[in-house]
N, C-alpha and C positions, 0 to 999 in steps of 0.2 A: 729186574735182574739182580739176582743174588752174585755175591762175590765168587763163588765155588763156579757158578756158570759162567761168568765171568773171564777167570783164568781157562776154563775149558774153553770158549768161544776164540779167547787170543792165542792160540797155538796153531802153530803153521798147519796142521791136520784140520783144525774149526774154521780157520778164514779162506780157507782153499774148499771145505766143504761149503759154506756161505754163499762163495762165488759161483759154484756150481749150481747150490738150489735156486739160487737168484734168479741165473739165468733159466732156468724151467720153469720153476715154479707156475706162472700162467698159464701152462700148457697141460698142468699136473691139479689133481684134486689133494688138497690137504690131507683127508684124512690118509689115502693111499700115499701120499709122500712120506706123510710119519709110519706107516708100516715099512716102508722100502728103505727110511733110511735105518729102521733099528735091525730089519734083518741081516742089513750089510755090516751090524754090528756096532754101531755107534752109540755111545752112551744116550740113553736117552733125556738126561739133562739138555748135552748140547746139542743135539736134535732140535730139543723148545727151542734153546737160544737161537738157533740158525733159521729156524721157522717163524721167530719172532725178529729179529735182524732183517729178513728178505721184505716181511711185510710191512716194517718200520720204515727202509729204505722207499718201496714203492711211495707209502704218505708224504714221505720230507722231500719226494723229487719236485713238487709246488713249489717248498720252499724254498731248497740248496739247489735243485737245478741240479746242474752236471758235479756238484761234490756229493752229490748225497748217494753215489754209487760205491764213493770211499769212506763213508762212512759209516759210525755206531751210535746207536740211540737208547733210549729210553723209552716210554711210555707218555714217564711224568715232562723229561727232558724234551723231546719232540712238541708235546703241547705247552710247552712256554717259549720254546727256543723262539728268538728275533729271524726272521725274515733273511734271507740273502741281502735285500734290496734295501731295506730296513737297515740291516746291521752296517752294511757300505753306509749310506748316509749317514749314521753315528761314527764309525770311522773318519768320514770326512771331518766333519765337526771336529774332530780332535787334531787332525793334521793343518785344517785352517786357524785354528789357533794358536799351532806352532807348538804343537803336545809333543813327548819322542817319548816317553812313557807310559805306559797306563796298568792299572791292576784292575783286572778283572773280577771284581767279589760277591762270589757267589756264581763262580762263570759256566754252572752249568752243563750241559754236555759239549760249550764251547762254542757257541757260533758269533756271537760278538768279536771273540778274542781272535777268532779265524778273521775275520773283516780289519781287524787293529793289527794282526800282523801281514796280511797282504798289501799293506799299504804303505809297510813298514814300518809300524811301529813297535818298539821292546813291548813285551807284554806278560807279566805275570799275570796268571789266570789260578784262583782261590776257589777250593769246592768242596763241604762239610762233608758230602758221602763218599766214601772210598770207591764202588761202584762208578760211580758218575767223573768221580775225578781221573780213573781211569780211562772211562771212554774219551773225557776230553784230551787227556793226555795223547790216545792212539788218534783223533780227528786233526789236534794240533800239530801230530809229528813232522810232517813235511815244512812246517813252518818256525820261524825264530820265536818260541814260544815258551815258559817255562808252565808247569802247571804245578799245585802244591796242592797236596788233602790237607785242609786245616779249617779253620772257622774263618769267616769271613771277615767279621770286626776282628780279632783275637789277631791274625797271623801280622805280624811285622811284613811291612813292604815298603818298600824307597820305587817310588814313581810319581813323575810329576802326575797325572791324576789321576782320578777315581771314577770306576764305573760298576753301577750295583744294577741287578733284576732279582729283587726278593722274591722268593718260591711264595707263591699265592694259593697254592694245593698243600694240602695235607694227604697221600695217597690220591685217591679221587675225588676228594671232596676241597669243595673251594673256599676258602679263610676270607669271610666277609671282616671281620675284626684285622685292622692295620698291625697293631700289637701284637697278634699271632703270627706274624708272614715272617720268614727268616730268611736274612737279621728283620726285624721289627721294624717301621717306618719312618718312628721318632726318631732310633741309631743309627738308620741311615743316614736322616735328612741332616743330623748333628754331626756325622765323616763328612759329609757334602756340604759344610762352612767351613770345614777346615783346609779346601782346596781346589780345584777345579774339578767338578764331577758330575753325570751325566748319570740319571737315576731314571731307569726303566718303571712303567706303572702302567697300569689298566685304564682304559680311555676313560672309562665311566669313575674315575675315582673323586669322592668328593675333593671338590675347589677347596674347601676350606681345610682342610687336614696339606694342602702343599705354602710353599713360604712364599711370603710375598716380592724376596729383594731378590727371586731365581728369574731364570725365564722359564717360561715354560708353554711348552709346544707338543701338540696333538697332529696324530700321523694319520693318514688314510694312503693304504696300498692295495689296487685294484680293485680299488669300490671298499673294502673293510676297513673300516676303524680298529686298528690297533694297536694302538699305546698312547700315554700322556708321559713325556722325558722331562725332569727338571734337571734342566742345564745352570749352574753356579759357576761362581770367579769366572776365570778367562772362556771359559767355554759359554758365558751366559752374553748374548749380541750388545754392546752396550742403545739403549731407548727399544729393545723389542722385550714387552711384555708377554707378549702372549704373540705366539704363531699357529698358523695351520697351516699344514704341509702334503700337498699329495699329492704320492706318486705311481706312476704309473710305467708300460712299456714305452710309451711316448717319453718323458721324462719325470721331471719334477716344477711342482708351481706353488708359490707361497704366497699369504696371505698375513701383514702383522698387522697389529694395533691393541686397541683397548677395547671391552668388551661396549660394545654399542647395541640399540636395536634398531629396526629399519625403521621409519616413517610409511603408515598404514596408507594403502590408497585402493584402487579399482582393481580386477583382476583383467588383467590383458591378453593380447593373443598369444603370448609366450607364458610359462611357468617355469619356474626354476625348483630344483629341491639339492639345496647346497652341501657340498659331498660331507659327512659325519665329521670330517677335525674341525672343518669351519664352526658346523651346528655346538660342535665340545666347547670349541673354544671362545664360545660367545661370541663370533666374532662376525655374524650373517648383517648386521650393519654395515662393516666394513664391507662384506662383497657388494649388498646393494648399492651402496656408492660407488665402485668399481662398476660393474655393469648397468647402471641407471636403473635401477629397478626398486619395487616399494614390498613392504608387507601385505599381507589378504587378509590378516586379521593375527591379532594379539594372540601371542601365543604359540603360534605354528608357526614352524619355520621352512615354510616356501615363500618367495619371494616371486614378482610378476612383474613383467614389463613387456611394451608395445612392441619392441621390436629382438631380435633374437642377436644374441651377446656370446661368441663362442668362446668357453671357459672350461679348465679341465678343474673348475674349484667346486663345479654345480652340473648337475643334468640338467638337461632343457627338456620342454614337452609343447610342441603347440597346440593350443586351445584350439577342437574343434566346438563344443557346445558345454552349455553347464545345465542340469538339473537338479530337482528334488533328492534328496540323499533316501531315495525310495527302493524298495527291490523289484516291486513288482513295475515301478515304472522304465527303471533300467533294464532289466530283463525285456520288457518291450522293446524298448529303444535298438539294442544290443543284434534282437533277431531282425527289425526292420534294415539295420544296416549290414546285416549278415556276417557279423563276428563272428569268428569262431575260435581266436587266439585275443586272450585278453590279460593283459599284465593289471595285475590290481596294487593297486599303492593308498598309503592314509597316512594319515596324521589328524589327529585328536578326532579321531572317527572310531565307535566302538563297534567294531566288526574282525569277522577272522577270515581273510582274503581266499584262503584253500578252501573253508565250507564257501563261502559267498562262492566262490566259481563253480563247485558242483552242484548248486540253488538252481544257479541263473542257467545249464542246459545248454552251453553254445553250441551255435551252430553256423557254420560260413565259411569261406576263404579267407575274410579280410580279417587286418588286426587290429589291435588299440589299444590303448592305456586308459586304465579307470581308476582315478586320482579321490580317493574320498575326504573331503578333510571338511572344515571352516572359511567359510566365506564370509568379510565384515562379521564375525560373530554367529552364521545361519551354514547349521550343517549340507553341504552340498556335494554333489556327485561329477566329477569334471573329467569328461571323454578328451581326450588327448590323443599325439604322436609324439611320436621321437624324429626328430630330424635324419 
């Protein structure tokens, strides 16, 4: 969204047109909505915006829940924005450490800074595009919030701390290079020595490019891995190296320690596959210690044990049989027991689970899980339940 659509979208005429498409919309076919709204005379600029608004709204209702009805998005800002549930939990963290400040840099179309001032905390929120600094401006209204167009390192701020989400897109395209993300990773990471700060990153980011005297903690919310936060100064737990965190509608469950591996044993009637921040954060040791369970083999990270360990930090599967990691012998197996619903899952198994299921032909009532992975080192095929 251009600025020019912009100021056309925030006028009492565009947000009250918004409202209106919003709520149709569903009921209406696009192309005929955009004839209907230019014959009634509407610029056809803010027509895009309003048609790109309604549809942007539907997406972020996963995320914002009931704000995403009052709010404005982006494209690029929607697919970086933090979570509801996510941004709350960063929130928290800063009000358990007794934070009453924070600058938001780089705050995006605002959903962090929305989660830091419902909580009550002062919140300067810093946004390099005019565009975007706008929207967050109009999403933060209702809130004790200020917002600034400025550069993120560059703009003076007084707040006890610091909290960064470098743009990892370029337009559409994604900035594998740390040095390319803005601000750049190493500016960041050198603001986040200088005070307590709370640095947003991609779950998959290498270990060795983050510091070692931070904490740092990998999230999973509702089953998805996304984010790796390096927490510094008072925001960092003092002896938590490394956490993993996931949360869920149920709540939240953590996991700390140091990166361990589990101790390799037999595979039992239970299987585990340990939810993604655990698997990030090295930390599938520490759960098999927590639920008594061993490794199946170097390298994979599912974990087994005899008896079933209810945990929101891991799926379970109970072992009904194991096989050849064969197709034509699963395929047999599959119709003798009349599957006809079959969830495929692997690990260090080289196959593509969508073709594998339209190979194998099911056919049946019943259901099951088809776990491909490594057994003691021998690729294996393991028919499973979910409890």
């Amino acid at each position: 969204m251009d600025v020019d659509e912009l100021r056309l979208l925030l006028t009492r005429e565009g947000l009250a047109l918004l409202d209106r498409v919003e709520a149709g919309l569903g009921e209406r076919d696009v192309v005929r909505e955009v004839a209907r709204l230019r014959a009634e005379g509407h610029d056809p600029r803010l027509v895009a915006a309003v048609l790109t608004q309604a549809r942007l709204r539907r997406r972020a209702a996963g995320r914002f829940g009931e704000f995403a009805g009052a709010m404005l998005f982006t494209e690029a800002g929607l697919e970086q924005a933090t979570r509801l549930r996510v941004a709350a939990h960063h929130a928290g963290r800063m009000r358990e450490a007794g934070i009453r400040s924070v600058a938001d840099l780089g705050c995006g179309i605002g959903a962090d800074s929305l989660a830091f001032a419902t909580l009550g905390l002062e919140v300067t929120a810093v946004e390099r595009d005019e565009a975007t600094a706008a929207l967050a401006a109009y999403n933060l209204a209702p809130w004790s919030a200020r917002v600034v167009h400025g550069d993120a390192l560059e703009t003076p701020v007084d707040a006890e701390a610091l909290w960064f989400d470098p743009a990892r897109r370029d337009g559409a395209t994604r900035l594998a290079d740390p040095a390319d993300w803005s601000p750049a990773l190493d500016a960041v990471l050198a603001r986040a020595a200088e005070r307590p700060a709370g640095v947003k990153l991609a779950p998959g980011i290498d270990r060795a490019l983050l510091p070692a005297d931070a904490e740092l903690q990998w999230v999973t919310d509702a089953g998805e891995t996304v984010e790796t936060v390096v927490w510094t100064g008072a925001l960092a737990r003092a002896g938590v190296p490394r956490s993993a965190l996931v949360l869920s509608d149920a709540g939240a469950a953590e996991l700390v320690g140091e990166p361990q591996h589990p101790e390799q044993g037999e595979l039992g009637e239970w299987l585990y596959e340990p939810a993604g921040a655990v698997i990030r954060a090295e930390l599938i040791g520490a759960l098999a210690e927590r639920i008594g369970a061993r490794g199946v083999s170097d390298g994979i990270a599912y974990l087994s044990a005899d008896a079933h360990v209810e945990t929101p930090l891991a799926q379970a599967f109970r072992v009904r049989e194991t096989m050849p990691l064969d197709e034509r012998r699963i395929a047999q197996r599959l119709r003798e027991l009349g599957i006809g619903e079959l969830e495929i899952k692997k690990r260090g198994a080289d196959l593509d689970p969508a073709a594998l299921r339209k190979r194998l032909k099911l056919r049946g009532d019943a259901r099951a899980t088809l776990i491909a992975t490594r057994i003691a080192g021998r690729h294996r095929a393991i028919l499973a339940d979910r409890p």
